[in-house]
C-alpha positions in Angstrom: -99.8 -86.1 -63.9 -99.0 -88.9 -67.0 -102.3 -89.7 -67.1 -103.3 -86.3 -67.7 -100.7 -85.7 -69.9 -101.6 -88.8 -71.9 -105.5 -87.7 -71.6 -104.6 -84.2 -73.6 -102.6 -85.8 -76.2 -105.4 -88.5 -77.1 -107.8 -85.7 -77.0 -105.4 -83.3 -79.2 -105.3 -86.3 -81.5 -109.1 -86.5 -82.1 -109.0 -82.7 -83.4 -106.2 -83.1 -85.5 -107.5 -85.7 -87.3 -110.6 -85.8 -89.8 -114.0 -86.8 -88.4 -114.9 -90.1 -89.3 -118.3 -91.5 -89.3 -121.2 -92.5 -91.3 -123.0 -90.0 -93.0 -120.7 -86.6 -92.9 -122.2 -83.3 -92.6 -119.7 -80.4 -93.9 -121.2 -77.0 -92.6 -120.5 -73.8 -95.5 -119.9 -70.6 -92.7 -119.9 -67.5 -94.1 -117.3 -66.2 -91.1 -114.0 -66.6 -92.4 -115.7 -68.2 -96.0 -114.7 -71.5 -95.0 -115.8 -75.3 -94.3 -116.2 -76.5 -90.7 -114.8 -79.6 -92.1 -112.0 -79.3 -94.6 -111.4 -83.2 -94.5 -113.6 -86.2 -93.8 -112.9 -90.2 -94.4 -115.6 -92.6 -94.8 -116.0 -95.7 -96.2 -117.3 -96.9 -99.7 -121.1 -97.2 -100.2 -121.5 -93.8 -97.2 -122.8 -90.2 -98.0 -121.7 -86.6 -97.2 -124.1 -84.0 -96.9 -123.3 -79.9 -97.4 -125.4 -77.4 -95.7 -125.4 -73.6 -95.5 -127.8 -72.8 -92.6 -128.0 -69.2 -92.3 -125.6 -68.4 -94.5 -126.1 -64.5 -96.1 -124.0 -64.8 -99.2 -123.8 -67.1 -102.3 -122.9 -70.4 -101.5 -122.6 -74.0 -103.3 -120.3 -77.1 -103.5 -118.8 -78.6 -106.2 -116.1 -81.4 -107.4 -112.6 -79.7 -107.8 -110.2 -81.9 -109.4 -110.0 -85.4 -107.7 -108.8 -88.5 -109.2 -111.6 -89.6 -111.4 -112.7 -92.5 -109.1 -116.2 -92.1 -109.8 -116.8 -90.6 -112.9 -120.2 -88.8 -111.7 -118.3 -86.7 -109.3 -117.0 -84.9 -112.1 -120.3 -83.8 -112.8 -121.7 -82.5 -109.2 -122.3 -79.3 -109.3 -124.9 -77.6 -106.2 -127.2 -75.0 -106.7 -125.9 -71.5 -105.8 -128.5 -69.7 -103.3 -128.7 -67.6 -100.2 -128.9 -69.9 -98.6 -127.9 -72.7 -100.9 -130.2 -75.7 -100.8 -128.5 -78.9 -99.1 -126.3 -81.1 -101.6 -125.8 -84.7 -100.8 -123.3 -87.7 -102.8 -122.8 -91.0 -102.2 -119.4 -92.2 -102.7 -119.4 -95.6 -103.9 -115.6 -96.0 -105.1 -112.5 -95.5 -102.4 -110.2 -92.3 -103.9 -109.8 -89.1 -102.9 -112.4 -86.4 -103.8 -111.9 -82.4 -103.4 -114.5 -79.9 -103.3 -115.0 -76.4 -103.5 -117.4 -73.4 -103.0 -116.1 -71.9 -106.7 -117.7 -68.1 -105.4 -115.0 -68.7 -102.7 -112.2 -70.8 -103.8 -109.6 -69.7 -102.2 -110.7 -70.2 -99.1 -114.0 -72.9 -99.5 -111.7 -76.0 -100.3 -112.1 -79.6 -98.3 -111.4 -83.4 -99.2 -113.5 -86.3 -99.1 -111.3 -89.8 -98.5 -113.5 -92.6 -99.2 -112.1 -95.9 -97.7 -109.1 -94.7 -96.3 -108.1 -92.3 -93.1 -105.8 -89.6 -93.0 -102.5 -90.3 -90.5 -102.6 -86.8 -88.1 -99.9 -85.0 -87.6 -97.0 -86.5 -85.7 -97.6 -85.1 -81.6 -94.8 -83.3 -80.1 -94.9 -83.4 -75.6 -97.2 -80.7 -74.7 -94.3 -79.0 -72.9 -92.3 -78.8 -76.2 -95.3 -77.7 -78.8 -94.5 -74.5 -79.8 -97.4 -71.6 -79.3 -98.8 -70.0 -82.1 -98.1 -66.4 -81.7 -94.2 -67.6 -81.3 -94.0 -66.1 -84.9 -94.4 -62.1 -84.7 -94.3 -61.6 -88.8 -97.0 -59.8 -89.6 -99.9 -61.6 -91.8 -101.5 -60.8 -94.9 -104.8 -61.3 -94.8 -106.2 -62.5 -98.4 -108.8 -60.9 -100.2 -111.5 -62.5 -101.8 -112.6 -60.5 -104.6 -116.4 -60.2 -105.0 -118.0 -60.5 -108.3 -120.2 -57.4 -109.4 -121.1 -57.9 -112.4 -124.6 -59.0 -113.6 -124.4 -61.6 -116.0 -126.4 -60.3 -119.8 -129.2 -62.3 -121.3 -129.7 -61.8 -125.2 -130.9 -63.1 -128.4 -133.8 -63.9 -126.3 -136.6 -65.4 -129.4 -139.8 -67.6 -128.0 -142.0 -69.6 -130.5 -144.8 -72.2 -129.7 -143.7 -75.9 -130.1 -145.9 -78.7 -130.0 -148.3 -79.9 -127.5 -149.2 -76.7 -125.7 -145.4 -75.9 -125.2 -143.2 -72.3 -125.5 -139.8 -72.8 -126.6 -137.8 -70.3 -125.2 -134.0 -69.6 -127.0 -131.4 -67.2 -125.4 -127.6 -66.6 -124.9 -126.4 -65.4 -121.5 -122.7 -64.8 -120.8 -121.5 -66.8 -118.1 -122.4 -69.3 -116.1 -125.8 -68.4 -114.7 -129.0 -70.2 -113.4 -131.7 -69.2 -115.7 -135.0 -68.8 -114.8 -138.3 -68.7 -117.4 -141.7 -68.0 -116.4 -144.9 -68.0 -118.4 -147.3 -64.9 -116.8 -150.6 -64.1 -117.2 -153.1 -61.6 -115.9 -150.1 -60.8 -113.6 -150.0 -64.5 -112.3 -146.8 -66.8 -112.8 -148.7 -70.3 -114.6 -145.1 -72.5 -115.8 -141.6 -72.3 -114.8 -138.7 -73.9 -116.0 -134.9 -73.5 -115.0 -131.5 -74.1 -117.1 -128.2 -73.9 -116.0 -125.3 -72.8 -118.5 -123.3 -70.4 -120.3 -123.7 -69.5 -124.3 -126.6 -69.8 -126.5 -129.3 -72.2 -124.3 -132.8 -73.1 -124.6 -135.5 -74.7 -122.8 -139.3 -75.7 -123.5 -141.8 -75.1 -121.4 -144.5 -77.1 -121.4 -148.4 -77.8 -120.4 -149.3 -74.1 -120.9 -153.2 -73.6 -121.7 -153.8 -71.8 -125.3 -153.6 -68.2 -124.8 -151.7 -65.0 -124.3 -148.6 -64.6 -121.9 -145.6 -63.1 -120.9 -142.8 -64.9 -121.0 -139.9 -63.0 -118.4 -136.5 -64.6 -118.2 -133.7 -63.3 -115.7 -130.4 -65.2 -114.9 -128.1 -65.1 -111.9 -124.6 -66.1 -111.5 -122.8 -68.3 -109.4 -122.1 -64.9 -107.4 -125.7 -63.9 -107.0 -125.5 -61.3 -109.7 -129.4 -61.0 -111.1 -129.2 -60.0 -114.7 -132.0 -57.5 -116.2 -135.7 -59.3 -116.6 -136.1 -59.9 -119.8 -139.8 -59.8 -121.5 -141.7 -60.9 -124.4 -145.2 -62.4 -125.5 -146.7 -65.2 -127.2 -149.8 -66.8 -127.6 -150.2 -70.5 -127.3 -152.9 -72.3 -129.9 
């Protein structure tokens, strides 16, 4: 009977505590908008990887707020998507580091120890940890309010720059992924992508002389697609 007491508390342990291990892997679930990792620990010089597989709604990761160990973690910032692409950062300074799914931030939150673990929770006797429905008050369940509204591209002006290139000036909002293609005879030819909010530009560049469409649309960090925006140029 000790010994399987003893057995359930070393194995209650092991959950309680954050997974550590080379190379992390924190899954984004859209069921209950959360992590399936809130906290990892590795060590200095290791990587953690975020994944959304499956996943039907916007979803990206992002620093939120941790001690400025490492000055580029201030900076990384995921691609929203549906699904998101993977994001990956290697943590070459010991601190702690929070991130976040900003579309879902009340919920989406999860640290990042580098070079140090996190103590678990002191264990009580399995005959004197309390069960979780002891409490009968009732729960509120939060809401997570969706964002509707389509972010607007305007002052949208092209001209031709040098070397066979379209430069392509617009304002848009808020934050938003913009995305610029160069059209003709109904076929995309160039692409280019900015990220951003205010007045932003981008050149696009390589394009053969000619006419073309040049479309721009930009969607939010919620998945909001703005109107496509169109206009022409010719490239000499």
């Amino acid at each position: 009977m000790k010994r399987a007491l003893a057995g359930a508390v070393l194995a209650f342990g092991a959950l309680a505590s954050p997974a550590w291990a080379e190379n992390q892997v924190v899954t984004g679930l859209d069921v209950g908008l959360k992590w399936d990792k809130e906290a990892v620990s590795i060590q200095p010089g290791e990587t953690v990887t975020w994944t959304f597989p499956g996943t039907q709604q916007a979803h990206h990761v992002a620093g939120n707020g941790s001690e400025p160990a490492d000055p580029a973690w201030a900076s990384f910032n995921s691609p929203l998507g549906v699904p998101a692409p993977d994001a990956s950062f290697t943590f070459a300074t010991p601190g702690v580091y929070r991130y976040v799914c900003t579309v879902h931030s009340s919920s989406m939150v999860g640290t990042v120890y580098v070079g140090t673990a996190v103590t678990p929770p002191a264990l009580l006797p399995p005959n004197q940890q309390p069960f979780e429905n002891q409490d009968a008050s009732p729960v509120t369940l939060e809401k997570v309010d969706e964002d509707k509204a389509k972010p607007r591209l305007t002052s949208v002006s092209v001209r031709r720059a040098s070397g066979h290139a379209v430069r392509v000036r617009f304002r848009v909002d808020e934050e938003s992924t913009v995305q610029v293609r160069l059209t003709r005879g109904g076929r995309t030819i160039k692409t280019a992508t900015v990220e951003g909010t205010g007045t932003r530009s981008v050149t696009v560049r390589g394009a053969r002389p000619g006419r073309y469409r040049v479309e721009l649309r930009a969607t939010d960090i919620a998945g909001n697609r703005s109107p496509l925006k169109r206009t022409t140029i010719t490239v000499r």
